[in-house]
C-alpha positions as CSV (number, residue, x, y, z in Angstrom):
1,X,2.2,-3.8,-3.2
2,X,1.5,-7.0,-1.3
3,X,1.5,-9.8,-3.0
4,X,-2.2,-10.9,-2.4
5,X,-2.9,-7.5,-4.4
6,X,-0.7,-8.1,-7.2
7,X,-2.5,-11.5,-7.6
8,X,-6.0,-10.1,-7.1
9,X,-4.9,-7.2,-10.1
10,X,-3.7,-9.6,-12.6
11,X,-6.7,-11.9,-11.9
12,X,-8.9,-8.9,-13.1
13,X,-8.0,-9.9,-16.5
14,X,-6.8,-5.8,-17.1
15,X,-4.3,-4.7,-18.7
16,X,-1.5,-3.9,-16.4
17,X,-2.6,-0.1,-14.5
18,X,0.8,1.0,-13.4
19,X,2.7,0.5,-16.7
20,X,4.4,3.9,-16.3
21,X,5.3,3.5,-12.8
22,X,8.5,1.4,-11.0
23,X,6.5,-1.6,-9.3
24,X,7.5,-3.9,-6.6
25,X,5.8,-6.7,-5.1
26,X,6.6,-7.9,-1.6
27,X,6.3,-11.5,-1.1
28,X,7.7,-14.4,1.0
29,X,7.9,-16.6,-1.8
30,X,11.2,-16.9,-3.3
31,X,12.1,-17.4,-7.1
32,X,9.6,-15.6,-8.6
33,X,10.9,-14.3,-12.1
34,X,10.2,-10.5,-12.5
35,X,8.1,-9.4,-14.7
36,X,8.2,-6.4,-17.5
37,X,6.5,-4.3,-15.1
38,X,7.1,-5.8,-11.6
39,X,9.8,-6.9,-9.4
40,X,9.4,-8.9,-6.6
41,X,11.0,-8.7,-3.5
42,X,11.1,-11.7,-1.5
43,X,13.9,-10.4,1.8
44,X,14.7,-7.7,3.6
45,X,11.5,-5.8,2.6
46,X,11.9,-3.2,5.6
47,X,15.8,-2.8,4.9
48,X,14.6,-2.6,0.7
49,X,11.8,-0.3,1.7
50,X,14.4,2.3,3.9
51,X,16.7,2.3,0.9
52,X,14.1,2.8,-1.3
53,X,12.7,6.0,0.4
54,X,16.3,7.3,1.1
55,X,17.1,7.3,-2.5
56,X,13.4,8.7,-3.5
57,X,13.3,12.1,-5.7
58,X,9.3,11.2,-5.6
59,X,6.7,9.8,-3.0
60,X,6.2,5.7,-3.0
61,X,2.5,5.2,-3.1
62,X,1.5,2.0,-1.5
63,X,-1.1,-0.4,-2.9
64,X,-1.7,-2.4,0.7
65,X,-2.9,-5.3,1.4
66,X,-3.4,-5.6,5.3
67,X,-0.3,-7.5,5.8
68,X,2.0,-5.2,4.1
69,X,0.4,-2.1,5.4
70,X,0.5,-3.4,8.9
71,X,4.1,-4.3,8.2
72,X,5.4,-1.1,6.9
73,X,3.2,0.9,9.5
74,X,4.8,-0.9,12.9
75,X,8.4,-0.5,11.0
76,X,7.7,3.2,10.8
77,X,7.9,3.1,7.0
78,X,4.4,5.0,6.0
79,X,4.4,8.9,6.6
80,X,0.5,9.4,5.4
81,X,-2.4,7.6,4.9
82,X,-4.6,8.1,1.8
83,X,-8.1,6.5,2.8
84,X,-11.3,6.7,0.5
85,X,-14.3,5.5,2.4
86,X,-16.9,4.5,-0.5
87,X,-20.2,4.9,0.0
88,X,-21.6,1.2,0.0
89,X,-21.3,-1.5,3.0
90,X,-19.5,-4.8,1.8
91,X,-20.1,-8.0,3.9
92,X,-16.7,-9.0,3.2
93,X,-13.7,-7.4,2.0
94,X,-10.4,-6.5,2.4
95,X,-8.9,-5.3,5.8
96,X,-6.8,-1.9,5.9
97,X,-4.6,-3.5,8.2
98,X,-3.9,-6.9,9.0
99,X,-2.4,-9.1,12.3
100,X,-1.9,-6.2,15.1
101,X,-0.9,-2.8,13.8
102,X,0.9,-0.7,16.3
103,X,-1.2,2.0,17.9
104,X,-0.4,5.3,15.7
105,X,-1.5,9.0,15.9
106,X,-2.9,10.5,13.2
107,X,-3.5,14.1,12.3
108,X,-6.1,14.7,9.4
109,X,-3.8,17.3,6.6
110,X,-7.2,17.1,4.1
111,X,-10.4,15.8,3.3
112,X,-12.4,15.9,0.0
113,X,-16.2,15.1,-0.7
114,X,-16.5,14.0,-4.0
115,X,-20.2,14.0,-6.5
116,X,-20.5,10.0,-6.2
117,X,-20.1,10.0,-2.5
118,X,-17.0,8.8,-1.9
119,X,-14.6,10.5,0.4
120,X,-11.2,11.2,0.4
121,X,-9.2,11.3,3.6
122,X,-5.1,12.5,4.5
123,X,-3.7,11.7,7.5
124,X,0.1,12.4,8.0
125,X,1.5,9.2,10.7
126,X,4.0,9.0,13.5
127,X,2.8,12.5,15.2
128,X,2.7,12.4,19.0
């Protein structure tokens, strides 16, 4: 995850949600001292990021931000999107993707309507 979202989580006054999971934070501050449940990465994050999928046995699930999402996307680094469009209109948020994204096709692999409106959207990436 981007670091904007790691702060907004850990502002929510929560117990930490990914406690079973590996986490890494991408930041471009330096020093940081890792945590018991995250590690933060402060260089190389689309050189960590390769590494990390080469040596996967699992899929990486990304918790954006619009900076790190936009990052990863134009480095060719996300294979699907997971989108949930939520049935309410915000007059502010957060954006999907941040700065300028590269222009990406996208084919839809699944959609699913849920009771409370919400609605749950697979795309895989990079298809021409």
């Amino acid at each position: 995850m981007g670091y904007k979202t790691y702060e907004q989580l850990i502002n929510w006054g929560i117990d930490f949600p990914y406690p079973d999971k590996k986490n890494y934070v991408f930041t471009n501050k330096s020093g940081l001292e890792n945590t018991e449940y995250v590690e933060f990465i402060s260089e190389n994050h689309a050189a960590f990021t390769r590494k990390l999928k080469e040596e996967a046995t699992e899929n990486i699930w990304l918790i954006g931000g619009g900076q790190i999402n936009t990052f990863l996307l134009n480095e060719g680094l996300i294979d699907e999107l997971h989108i949930h469009v939520m049935p309410i209109i915000l007059p502010d948020g957060i954006e999907l993707f941040e700065l300028v994204p590269k222009e990406t096709q996208l084919k839809l692999i699944s959609s699913k309507q849920y009771e409370s409106g919400v609605v749950e959207l697979k795309y895989e990436l990079g298809l021409s």
